[in-house]
N, C-alpha and C positions, 0 to 999 in steps of 0.2 A: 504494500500500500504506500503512495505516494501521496502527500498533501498539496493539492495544487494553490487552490485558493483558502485562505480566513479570512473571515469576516467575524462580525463582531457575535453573531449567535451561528455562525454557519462553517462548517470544513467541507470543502469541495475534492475529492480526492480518487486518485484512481479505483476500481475498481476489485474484490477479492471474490474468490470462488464459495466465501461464506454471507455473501448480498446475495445469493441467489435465492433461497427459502424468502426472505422476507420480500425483495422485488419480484418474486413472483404471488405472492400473497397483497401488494401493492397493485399490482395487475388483475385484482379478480372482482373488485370492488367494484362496482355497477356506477358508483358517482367519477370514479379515477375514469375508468374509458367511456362514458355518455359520448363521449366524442371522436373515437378512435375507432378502430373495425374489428372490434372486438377482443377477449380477455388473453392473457399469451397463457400459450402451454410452456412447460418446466424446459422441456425442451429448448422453445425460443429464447428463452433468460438464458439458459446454460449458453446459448449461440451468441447471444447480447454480448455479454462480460468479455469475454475473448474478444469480440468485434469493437467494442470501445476501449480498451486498452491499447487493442491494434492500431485505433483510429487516435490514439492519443499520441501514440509513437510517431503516427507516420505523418503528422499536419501542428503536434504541438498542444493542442486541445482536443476537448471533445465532451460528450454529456457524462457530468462526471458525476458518482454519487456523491451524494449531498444528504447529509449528515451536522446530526444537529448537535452544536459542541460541548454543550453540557453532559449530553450522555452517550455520545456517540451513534446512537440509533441510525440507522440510513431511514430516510425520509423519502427517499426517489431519487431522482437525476435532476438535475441544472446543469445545464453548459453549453457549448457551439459544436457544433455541425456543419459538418461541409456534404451539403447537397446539389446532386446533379442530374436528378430526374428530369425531364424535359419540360423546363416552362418558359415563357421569355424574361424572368431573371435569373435563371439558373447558369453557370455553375454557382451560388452564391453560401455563406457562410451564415446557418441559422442560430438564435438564440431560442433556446427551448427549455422544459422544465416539465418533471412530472411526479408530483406528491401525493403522499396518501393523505386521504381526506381530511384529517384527523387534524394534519399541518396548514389547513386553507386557513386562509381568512386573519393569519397572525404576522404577512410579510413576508415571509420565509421566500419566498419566489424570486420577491419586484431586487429584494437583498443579494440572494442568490443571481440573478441575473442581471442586477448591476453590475456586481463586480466581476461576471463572466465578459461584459461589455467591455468594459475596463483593461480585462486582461488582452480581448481578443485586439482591442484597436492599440493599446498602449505596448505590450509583449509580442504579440503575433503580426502587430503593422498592419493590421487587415485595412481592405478602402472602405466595405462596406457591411452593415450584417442586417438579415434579415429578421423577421418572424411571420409564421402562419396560422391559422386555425378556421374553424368555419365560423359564421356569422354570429350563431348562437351561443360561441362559449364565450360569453361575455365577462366571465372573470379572467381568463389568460389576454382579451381585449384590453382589460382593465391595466393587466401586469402590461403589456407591450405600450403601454399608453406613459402607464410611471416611471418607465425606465428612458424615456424618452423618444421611441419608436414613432412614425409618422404614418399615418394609414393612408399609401397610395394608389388612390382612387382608379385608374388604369389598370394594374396589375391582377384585379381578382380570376382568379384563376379554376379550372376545373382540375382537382388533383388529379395526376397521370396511374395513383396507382389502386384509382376506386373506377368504378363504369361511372361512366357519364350520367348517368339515373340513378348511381347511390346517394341517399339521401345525404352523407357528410362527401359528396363531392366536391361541391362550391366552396371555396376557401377567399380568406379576403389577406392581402399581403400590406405587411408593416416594413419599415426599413430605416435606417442610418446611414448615414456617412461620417465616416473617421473626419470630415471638415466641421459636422452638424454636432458631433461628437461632444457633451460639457458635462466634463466628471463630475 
């Protein structure tokens, strides 16, 4: 385990083969995916962990468990992504975040994903980072909102990896620029 980011109630940190039980138990909550295409299998997490560490090696970041520091619990994921599914802003670098319910409504996110902001324009030199979700999750609307993200009105987009008539197809896109950028 590697501590990427602190913050004042948050450790941001790679990844251990012992987050798996609890992140997949974080994934089976009906409030955690109301938005996502549904609950992952033990499977998928065991694939996750290896895949974000890998992705942490190989770009510098990535969604990193997020862990609350008083007691160390993993709480879910915060951090940046480099996506490149086909959309017209892609190849681009996301900010994202995924808690169990339990952690809503106390910061833990807009915290966590400031200071993923922070790292990725300040540490990683990125030009720009995104964020996405559909219309209706209006609290991670909320969080792209407080961390400074600008909702452009042009970009909303049909995610490339739902059918075009799932109903969390329509997504609406947030964004930054390392110019816009005010720690």
């Amino acid at each position: 385990m590697t501590t990427i980011i602190e913050t004042e109630r948050l450790i941001l940190r790679t990844w251990e083969k012992d987050d798996a039980d609890p992140y997949f138990h974080i994934n089976q909550n009906p409030k955690v995916i109301e938005f996502l295409r549904g609950p992952l299998a033990m499977e998928q997490v065991n694939d996750f962990i290896p895949a974000v560490n890998s992705h942490q090696d190989k770009h510098g970041y990535t969604l990193w468990a997020a862990c609350l520091k008083a007691t160390e619990e993993l709480m879910g994921f915060i951090g940046l992504n480099y996506t490149n599914f086909e959309a017209s802003f892609t190849p681009a670098v996301e900010v994202g975040w995924r808690l169990g319910s339990q952690y809503w409504g106390k910061g833990y996110a807009t915290e966590g994903a400031k200071a993923s902001l922070e790292y990725g324009f300040e540490k990683c030199g990125l030009k720009k980072i995104v964020s996405f979700t559909v219309p209706a999750n209006i609290r991670s609307i909320r969080v792209m909102e407080k961390i400074g993200l600008k909702r452009d009105l042009n970009r909303d987009f049909a995610h490339p990896k739902l059918a075009a008539d799932h109903k969390l197809s329509h997504h609406v896109l947030y964004r930054l620029s390392a110019d816009e950028y005010i720690k």
